[in-house]
C-alpha positions in Angstrom: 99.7 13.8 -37.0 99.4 15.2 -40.6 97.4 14.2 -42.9 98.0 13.3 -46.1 96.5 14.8 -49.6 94.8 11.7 -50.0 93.8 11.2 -46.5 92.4 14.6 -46.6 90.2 13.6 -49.8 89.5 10.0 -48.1 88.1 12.4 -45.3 86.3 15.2 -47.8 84.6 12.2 -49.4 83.3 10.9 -46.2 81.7 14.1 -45.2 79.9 14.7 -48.7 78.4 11.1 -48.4 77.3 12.0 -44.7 75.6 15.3 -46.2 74.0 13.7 -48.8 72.8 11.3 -46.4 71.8 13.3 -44.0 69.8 15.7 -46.8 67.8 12.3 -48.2 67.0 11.1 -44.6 65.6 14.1 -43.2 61.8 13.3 -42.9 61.9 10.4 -45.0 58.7 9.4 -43.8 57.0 12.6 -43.0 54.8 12.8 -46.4 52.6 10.1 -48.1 52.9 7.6 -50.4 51.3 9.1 -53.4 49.5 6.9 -56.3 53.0 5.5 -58.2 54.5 4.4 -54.6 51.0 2.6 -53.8 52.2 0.8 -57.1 55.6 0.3 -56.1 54.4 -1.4 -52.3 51.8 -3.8 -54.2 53.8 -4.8 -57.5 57.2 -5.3 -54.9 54.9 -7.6 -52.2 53.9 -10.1 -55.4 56.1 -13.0 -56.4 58.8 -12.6 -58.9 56.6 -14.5 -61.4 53.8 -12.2 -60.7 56.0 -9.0 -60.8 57.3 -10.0 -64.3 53.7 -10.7 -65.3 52.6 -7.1 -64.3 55.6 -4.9 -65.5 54.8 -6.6 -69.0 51.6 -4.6 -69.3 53.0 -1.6 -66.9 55.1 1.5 -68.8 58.0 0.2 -66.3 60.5 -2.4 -66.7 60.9 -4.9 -63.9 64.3 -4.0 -62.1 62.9 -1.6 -59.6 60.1 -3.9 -58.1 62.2 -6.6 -58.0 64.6 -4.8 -55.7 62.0 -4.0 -53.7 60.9 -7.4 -53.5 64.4 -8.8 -52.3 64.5 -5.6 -49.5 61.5 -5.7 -47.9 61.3 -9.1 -46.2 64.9 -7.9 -45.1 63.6 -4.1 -43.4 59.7 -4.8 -43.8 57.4 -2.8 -45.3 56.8 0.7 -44.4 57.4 4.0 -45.9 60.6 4.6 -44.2 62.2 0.8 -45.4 60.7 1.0 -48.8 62.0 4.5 -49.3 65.7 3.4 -48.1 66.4 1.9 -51.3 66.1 5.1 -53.4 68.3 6.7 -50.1 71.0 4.0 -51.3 70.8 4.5 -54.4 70.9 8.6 -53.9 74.2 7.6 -51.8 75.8 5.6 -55.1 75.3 8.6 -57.8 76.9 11.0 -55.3 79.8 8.1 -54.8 80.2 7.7 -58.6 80.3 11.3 -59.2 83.3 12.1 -57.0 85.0 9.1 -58.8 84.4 11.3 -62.1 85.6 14.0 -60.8 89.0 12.5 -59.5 89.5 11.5 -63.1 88.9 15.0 -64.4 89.5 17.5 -61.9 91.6 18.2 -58.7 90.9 16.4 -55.4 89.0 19.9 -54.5 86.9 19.8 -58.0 86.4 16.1 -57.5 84.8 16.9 -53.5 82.7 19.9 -54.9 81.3 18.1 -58.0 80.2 15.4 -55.0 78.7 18.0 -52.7 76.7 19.4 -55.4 75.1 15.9 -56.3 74.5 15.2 -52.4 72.9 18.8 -52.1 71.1 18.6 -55.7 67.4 19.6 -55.3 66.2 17.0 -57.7 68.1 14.2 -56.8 67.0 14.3 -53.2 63.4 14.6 -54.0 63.8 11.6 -55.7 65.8 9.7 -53.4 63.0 9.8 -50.9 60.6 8.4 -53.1 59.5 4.9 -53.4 60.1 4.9 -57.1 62.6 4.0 -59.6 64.0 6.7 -60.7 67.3 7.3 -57.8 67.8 3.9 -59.5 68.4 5.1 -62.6 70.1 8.1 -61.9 72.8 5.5 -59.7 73.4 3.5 -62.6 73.4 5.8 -65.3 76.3 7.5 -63.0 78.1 3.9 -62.4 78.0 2.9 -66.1 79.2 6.5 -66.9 81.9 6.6 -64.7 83.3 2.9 -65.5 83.2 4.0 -69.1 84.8 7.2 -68.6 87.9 5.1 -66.2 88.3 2.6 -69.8 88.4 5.1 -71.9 90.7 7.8 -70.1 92.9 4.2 -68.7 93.0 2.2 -71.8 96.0 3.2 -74.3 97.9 3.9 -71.4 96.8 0.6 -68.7 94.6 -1.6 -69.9 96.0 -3.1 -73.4 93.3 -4.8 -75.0 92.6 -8.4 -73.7 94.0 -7.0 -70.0 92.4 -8.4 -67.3 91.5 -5.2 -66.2 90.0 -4.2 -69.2 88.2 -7.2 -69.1 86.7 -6.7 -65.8 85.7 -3.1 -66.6 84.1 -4.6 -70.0 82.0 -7.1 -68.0 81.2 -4.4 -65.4 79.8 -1.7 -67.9 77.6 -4.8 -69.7 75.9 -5.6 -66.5 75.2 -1.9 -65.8 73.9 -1.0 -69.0 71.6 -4.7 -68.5 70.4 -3.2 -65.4 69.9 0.3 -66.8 67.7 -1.5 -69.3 65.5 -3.0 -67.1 65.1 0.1 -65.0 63.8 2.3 -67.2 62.9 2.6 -70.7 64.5 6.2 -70.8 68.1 4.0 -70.7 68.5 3.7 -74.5 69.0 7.7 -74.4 72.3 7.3 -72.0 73.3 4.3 -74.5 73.3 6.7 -77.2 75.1 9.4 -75.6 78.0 6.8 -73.9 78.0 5.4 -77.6 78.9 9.5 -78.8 81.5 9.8 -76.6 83.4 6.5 -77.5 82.9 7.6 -81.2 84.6 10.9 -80.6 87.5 9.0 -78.2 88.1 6.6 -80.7 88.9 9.0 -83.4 91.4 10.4 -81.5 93.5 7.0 -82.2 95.0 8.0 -85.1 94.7 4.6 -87.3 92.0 2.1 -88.0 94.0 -0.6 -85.6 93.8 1.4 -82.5 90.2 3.2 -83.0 88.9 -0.9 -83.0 91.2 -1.4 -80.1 89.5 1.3 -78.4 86.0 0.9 -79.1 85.3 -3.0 -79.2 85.0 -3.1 -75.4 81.7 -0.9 -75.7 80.5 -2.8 -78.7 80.9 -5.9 -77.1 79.3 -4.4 -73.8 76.7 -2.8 -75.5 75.7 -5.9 -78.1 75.6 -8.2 -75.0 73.5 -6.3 -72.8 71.0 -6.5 -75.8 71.0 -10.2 -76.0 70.1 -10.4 -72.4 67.5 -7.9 -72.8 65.9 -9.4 -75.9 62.9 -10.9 -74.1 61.9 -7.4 -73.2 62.0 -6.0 -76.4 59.1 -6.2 -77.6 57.4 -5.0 -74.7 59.9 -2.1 -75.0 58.7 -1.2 -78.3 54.6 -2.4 -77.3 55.1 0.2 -74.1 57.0 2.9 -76.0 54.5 3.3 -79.1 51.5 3.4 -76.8 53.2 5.8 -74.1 54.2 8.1 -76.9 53.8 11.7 -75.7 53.0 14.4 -78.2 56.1 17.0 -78.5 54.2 20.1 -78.8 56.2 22.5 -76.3 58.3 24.8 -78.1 62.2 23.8 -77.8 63.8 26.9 -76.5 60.8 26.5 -73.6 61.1 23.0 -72.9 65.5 23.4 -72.8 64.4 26.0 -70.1 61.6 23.8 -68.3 64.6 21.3 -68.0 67.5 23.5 -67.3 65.3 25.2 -63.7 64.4 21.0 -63.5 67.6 20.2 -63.1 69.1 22.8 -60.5 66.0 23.6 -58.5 64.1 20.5 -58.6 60.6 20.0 -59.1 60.0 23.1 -57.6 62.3 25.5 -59.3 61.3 28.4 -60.8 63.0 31.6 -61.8 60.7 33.1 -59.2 62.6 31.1 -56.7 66.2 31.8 -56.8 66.6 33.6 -60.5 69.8 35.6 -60.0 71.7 32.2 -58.9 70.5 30.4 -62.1 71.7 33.2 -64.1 74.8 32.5 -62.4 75.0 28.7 -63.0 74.0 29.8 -66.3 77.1 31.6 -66.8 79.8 29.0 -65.0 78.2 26.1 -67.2 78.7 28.5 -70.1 82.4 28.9 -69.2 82.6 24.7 -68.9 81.8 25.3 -72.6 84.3 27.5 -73.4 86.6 24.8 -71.4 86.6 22.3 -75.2 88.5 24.7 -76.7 91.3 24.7 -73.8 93.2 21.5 -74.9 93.6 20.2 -71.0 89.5 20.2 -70.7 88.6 19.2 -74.4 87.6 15.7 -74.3 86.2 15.9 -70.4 84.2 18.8 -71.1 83.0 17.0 -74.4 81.8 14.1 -72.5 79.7 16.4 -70.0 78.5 18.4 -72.7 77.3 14.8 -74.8 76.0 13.2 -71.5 74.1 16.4 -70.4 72.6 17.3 -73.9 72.1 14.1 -76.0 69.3 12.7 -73.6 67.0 15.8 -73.7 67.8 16.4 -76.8 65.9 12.7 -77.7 63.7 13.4 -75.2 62.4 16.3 -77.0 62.5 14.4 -79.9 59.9 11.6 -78.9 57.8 14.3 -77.7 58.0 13.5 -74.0 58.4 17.3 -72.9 55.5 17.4 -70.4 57.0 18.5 -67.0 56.0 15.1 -65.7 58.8 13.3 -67.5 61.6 15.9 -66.5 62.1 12.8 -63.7 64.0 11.0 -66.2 66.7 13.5 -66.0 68.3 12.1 -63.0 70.8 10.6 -65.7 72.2 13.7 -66.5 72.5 15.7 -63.2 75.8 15.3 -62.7 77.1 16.3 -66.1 75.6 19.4 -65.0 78.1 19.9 -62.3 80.8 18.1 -63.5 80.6 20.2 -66.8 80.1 23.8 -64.3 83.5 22.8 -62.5 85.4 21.8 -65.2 84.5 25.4 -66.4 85.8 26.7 -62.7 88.9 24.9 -62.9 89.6 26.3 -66.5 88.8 29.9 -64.8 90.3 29.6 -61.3 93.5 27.8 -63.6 94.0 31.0 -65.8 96.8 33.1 -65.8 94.7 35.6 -65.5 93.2 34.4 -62.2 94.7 33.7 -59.0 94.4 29.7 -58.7 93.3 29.7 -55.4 91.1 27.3 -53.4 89.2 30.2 -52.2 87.9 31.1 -56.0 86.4 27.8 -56.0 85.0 27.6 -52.3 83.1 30.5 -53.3 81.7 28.9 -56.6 80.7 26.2 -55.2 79.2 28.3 -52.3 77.0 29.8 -54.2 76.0 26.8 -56.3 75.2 25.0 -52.7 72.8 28.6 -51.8 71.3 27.5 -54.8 70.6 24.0 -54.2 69.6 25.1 -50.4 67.3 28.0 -51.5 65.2 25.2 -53.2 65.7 22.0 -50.6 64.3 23.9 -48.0 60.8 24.6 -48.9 61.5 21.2 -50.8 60.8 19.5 -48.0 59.1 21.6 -45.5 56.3 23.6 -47.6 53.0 21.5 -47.5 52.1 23.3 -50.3 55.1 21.0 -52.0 54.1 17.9 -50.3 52.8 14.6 -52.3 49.7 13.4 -51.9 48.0 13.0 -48.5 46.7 9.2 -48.9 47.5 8.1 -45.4 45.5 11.1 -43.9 42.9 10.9 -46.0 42.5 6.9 -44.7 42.8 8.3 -41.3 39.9 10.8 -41.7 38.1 7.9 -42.9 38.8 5.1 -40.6 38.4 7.8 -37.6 35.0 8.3 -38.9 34.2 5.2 -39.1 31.0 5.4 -40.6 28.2 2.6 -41.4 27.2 1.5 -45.0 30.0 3.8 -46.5 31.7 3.8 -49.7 35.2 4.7 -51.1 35.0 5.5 -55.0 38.4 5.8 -56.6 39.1 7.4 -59.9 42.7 7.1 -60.9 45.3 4.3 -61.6 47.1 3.1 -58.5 44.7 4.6 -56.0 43.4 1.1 -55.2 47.3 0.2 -53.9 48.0 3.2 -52.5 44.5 3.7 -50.3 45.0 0.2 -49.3 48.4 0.4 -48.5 47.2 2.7 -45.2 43.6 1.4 -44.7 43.8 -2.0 -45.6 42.5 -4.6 -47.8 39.0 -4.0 -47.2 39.9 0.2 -46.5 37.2 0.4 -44.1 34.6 0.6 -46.3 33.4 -0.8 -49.5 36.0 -0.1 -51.9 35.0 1.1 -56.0 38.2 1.4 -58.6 36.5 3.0 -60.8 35.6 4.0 -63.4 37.7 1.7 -66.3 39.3 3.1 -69.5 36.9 0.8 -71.3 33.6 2.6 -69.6 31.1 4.3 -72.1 29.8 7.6 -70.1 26.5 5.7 -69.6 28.3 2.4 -68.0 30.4 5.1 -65.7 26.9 7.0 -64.2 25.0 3.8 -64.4 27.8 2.3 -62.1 27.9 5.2 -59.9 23.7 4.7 -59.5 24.3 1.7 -58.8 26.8 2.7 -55.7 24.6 5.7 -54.8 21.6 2.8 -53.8 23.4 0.6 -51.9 25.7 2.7 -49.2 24.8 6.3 -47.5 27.4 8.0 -47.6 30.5 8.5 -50.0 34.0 9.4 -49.9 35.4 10.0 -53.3 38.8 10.3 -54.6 39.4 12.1 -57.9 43.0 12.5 -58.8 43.1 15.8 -59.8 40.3 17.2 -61.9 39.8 14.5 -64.4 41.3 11.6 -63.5 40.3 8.6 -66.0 36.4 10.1 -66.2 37.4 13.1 -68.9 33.9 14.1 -68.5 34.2 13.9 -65.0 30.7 11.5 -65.1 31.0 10.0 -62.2 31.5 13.4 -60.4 28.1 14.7 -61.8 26.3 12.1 -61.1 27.1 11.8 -57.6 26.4 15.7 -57.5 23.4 15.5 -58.9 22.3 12.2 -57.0 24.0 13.0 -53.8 24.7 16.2 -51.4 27.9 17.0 -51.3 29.4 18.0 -47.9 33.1 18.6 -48.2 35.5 18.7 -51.1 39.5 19.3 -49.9 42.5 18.7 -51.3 45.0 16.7 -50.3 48.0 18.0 -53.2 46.6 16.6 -56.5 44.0 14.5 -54.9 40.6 15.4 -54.1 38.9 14.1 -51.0 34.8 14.8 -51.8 32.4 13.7 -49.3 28.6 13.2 -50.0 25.4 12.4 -48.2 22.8 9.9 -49.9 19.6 10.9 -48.3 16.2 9.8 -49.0 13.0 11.7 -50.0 12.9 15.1 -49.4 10.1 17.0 -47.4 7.0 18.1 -49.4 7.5 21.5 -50.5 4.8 23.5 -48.1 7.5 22.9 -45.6 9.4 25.7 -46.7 10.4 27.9 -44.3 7.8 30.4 -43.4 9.4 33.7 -43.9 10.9 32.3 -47.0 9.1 33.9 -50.1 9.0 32.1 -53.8 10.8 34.0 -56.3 13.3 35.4 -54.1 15.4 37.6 -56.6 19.4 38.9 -55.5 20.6 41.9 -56.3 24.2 43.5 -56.6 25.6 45.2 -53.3 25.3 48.8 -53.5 23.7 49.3 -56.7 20.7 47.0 -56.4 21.3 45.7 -59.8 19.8 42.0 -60.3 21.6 39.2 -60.4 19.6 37.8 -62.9 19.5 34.5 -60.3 16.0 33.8 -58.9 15.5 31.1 -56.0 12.2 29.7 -56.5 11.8 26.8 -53.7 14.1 25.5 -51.1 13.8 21.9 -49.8 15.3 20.2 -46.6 16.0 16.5 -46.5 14.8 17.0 -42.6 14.9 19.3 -39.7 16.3 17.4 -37.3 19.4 16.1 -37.8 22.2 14.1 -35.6 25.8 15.1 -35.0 28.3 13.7 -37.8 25.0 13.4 -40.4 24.3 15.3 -43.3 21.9 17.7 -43.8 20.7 18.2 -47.5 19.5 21.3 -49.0 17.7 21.2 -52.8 17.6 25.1 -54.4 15.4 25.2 -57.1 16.9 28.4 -59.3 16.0 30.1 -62.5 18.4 32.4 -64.6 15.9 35.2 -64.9 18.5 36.9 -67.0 21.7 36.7 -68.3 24.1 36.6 -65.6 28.2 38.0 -66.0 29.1 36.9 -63.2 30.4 33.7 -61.0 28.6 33.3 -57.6 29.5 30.9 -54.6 26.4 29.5 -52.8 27.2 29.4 -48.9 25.0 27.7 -46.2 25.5 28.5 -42.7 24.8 27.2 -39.4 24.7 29.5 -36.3 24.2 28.6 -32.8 21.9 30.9 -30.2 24.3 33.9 -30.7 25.2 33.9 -33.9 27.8 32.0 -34.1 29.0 30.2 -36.5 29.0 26.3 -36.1 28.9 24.8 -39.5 29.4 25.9 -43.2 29.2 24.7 -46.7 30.6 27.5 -49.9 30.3 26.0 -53.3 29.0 27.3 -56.7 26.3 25.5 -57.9 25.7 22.0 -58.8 28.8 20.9 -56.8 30.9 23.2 -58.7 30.4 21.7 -62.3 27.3 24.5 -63.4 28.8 28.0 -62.7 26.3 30.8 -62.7 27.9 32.9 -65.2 27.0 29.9 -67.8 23.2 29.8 -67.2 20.9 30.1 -69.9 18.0 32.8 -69.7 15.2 30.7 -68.0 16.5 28.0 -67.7 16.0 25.9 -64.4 18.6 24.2 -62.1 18.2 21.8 -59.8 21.1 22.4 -56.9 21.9 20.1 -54.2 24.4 20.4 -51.5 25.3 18.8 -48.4 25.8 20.8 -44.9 27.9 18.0 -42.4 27.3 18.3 -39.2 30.0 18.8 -36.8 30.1 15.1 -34.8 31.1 17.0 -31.8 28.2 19.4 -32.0 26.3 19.7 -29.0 22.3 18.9 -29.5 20.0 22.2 -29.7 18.4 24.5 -31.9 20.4 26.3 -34.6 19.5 28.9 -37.0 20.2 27.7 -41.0 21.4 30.5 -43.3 22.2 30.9 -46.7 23.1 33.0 -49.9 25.3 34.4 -52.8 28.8 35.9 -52.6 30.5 36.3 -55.8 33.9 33.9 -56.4 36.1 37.2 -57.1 37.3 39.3 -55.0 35.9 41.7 -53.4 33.8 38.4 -52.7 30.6 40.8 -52.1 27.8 38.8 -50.9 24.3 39.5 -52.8 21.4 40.7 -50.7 17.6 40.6 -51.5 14.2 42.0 -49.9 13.7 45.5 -48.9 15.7 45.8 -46.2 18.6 44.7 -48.4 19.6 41.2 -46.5 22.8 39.6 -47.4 21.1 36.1 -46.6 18.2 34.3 -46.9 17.2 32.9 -43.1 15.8 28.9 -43.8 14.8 28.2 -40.4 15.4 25.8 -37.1 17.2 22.7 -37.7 17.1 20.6 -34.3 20.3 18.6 -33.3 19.2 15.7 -31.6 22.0 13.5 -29.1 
């Protein structure tokens, strides 16, 4: 049995929807909820009333959680189920964009337009996250294309009051509603649909058929307003105080979002840069497709729907690469606009017009896409962040009197999401935008003297403490023991120990006024260690062990060295180790002031696996840059400076 033409694109269209799916499936779970999907899983488990409440103070509109909120009691909550709905979602804006492509291109353009939607980098990253933005992508598509089908359909199908006009009205005003209330980036694909019905409608020829070809929209457009008028004002409230400040240079940001949109988060001309030269020269010829009059007013359209939003974008400033995530509107007018170009091209009398030419466009369009997926979603180093095995570490640990300090918005819902209400462990959102400096260390004081120990969670450097108070305190206060990242969060851990030993029980080889000197050339440091104290020598598997160096910058020191503290077992080995410059990383050596004196404290954890005995406590300089060199001291030139027995008792 043959198959028909259509049957054959009934078939193509099935097996682009099964790639796409297949591509925003793969390890759907495997990686974290990071802060914004901790949001997403508590706003979505509130009641509707409750979700409205918060989204009126939040920068997002309400559609998203409330989507979430009608799923989950349907799949449950987990990262797969929650997830799902941006795969959906995904699965419609490659659906949409076939439908496009039918009413511009062949049945082969339409299937290759589809297959590079279902393969885009970009749109898969965000189709496997538990946000909103596969959402808007999905309905930006849908309104697009059911605007596109009136327009192209009207004069000759849908005379004005048709039923089928009609429909399509009512369909495009319920879109644009929902776009709306998805995102407050919506207005921008308003503007641009709003564009292209200008430019169709003076095509009419006469004042009688331009209103008869542009009232649908107007009506659409007016009534989607009126049902969005209770939000307005939190539309303008959010957008006024969310206002970024446009400072990138234009031709840089139009490049920022051109690698965003075909590589993905990720993309880089590092990654890949001969292929985007390439799509940079096939969308170049979908330019030089308005001029041909069979592609005019479809490559028009793809150039007004791919342009207009950054283009406003840039205009209200939001250029920082964290808003690129908006352009899932515009994706597929990147490749509807690129094949529109190839169909021009292939079509040429100059060209054979061959299925082949465009296999092998497309082919190499799909290398680009792959080159980027791939490490996409198999590089750690391009995972999100690690909250569910950073609960793990902490739950595993288990640890009495502990505390959990978090620094960032949406850490509270996302921490809890994978420990639990309680997380464990007493639980500190802190600190508050409204904090003075002194309320954020006094708080963190007040921490340090009730629990000891502390995990600490400091979204990347700064977090909301831009003087990263709370983090000095706590190294200042505390002895820090570990300090990983987990993507853009920090995990920090710290012991709070009590009074140290008296000084006189310094280690007995160890001299006062130890001075280091450069490798090879005995050149001083300019660092002086004048004391070392111990929190204790005898110490218990899993505890920290607290060190105190007691420096002086004898001179003025070029240079950035790394403290390291070592524990060796009987031969040498090593069983435990701490590296870190001084003052947990905040008071680098290279900034020390001639005589002045700094107080250092770290924290050396202890292995809880580590079998009880003596062991042999090390330490001393390297420098942070390579060759790394380590300092040495005395007259036999050491490299370290030995500290003594520490017992591990069972």
């Amino acid at each position: 049995m043959t198959l028909s033409k259509t049957n054959w694109f009934r078939l193509g269209c099935l097996v682009v929807l099964l790639i796409g799916f297949g591509a925003r499936i793969y390890r759907l779970d495997h990686q974290s909820f990071w802060n914004d999907e901790g949001n997403s899983a508590s706003l979505s488990s509130r009641s509707v009333q409750l979700i409205l409440e918060g989204t009126a103070s939040d920068v997002h509109p309400p559609l998203y959680y409330l989507a979430l909120r009608g799923w989950w009691p349907l799949a449950g909550q987990s990262d797969f189920s929650l997830r799902f709905v941006s795969v959906v979602a995904g699965l419609i804006q490659v659906a949409a964009s076939i439908a496009i492509g039918r009413l511009w291109l062949s049945r082969s353009g339409a299937i290759a337009v589809g297959l590079l939607v279902a393969l885009s980098p970009p749109l898969i990253y965000y189709s496997q996250e538990a946000r909103m933005y596969a959402l808007l992508g999905a309905v930006a598509t849908l309104s697009m294309l059911v605007l596109l089908r009136s327009l192209k359909y009207q004069v000759r199908s849908m005379k004005s009051g048709s039923s089928s006009l009609l429909l399509h009205t009512f369909a495009f005003t319920l879109l644009t509603i929902a776009g709306l209330y998805t995102h407050y980036v919506y207005p921008a694909v308003i503007v641009a649909q709003g564009l292209i019905v200008v430019l169709w409608t003076l095509q009419a020829g006469s004042i009688r058929n331009m209103w008869d070809r542009g009232w649908p929209w107007l009506v659409a457009v007016i009534g989607a307003l009126l049902a969005y008028a209770p939000w307005i004002p939190i539309f303008l409230r959010t957008g006024s105080s969310t206002r970024a400040a446009g400072d990138a240079p234009f031709l840089d940001f139009m490049q920022q979002s051109g690698l965003w949109l075909l590589g993905g988060p990720f993309g880089s001309l590092e990654n890949g840069g001969p292929f985007y030269f390439f799509a940079l020269f096939v969308l170049l010829i979908g330019m030089l497709a308005i001029i041909q009059q069979k592609f005019r007013a479809e490559a028009l359209a793809a150039m007004i729907w791919l342009f207009l939003p950054i283009l406003l974008m840039y205009g209200v400033g939001a250029t920082d690469e964290n808003y690129q995530k908006f352009l899932t509107v515009v994706v597929p007018a990147v490749w509807l606009l690129a094949m529109l170009g190839v169909e021009w091209a292939t079509g040429h009398p100059l060209m054979p017009n061959r299925l082949a030419d465009r296999l092998a466009v497309v082919g190499v369009f799909g290398w680009l896409s792959l080159v980027n997926v791939g490490p996409m979603l198999t590089d750690p180093a391009n995972f999100r962040d690690d909250y569910r095995a950073i609960a793990a570490l902490i739950e595993a640990e288990n640890r009495e009197n502990g505390a959990v300090i978090l620094n960032a918005p949406n850490q509270w819902e996302v921490f809890t999401w994978y420990a639990g209400e309680d997380g464990g462990q007493a639980l500190y959102p802190m600190p508050k935008n409204s904090w003075s400096d002194e309320r954020r260390r006094l708080e963190t004081e007040a921490i340090l003297a009730e629990h000891g120990f502390v995990y600490a969670l400091f979204w990347g450097f700064e977090g909301f403490d831009p003087n990263r108070i709370v983090e000095r305190t706590l190294d200042e206060r505390a002895f820090k023991s570990t300090d990983e990242w987990y993507g853009n969060v920090r995990l920090v851990t710290y012991g709070v120990l009590g009074d140290f030993l008296p000084s006189d029980t310094n280690p007995p080889d160890f001299v006062l006024a130890t001075g280091f000197e450069k490798p090879e050339s005995a050149e001083p440091s300019g660092m002086r260690l004048d004391e070392v104290e111990l929190s204790d020598t005898t110490v218990r598997p899993g505890e920290v062990l607290g060190l105190a160096f007691f420096w002086t910058g004898a001179q003025q020191i070029d240079t950035r060295y790394k403290i390291f503290i070592q524990l060796l077992d009987g031969d040498g080995a090593l069983v435990a180790q701490r590296d870190a410059e001084p003052v947990g990383n905040l008071k680098p050596t290279d900034g020390w002031a001639v005589d002045e004196r700094v107080i250092d404290q770290h924290g050396l954890l202890i292995p809880a696996d580590l079998p009880p005995g003596d062991y042999q406590l090390v330490m001393g300089l390297y420098e942070t840059l390579p060759p790394n060199r380590r300092l040495t001291h005395g007259a036999d030139q050491q490299d370290f400076v030995d500290l003594g027995t520490v017992l591990v008792g069972p």
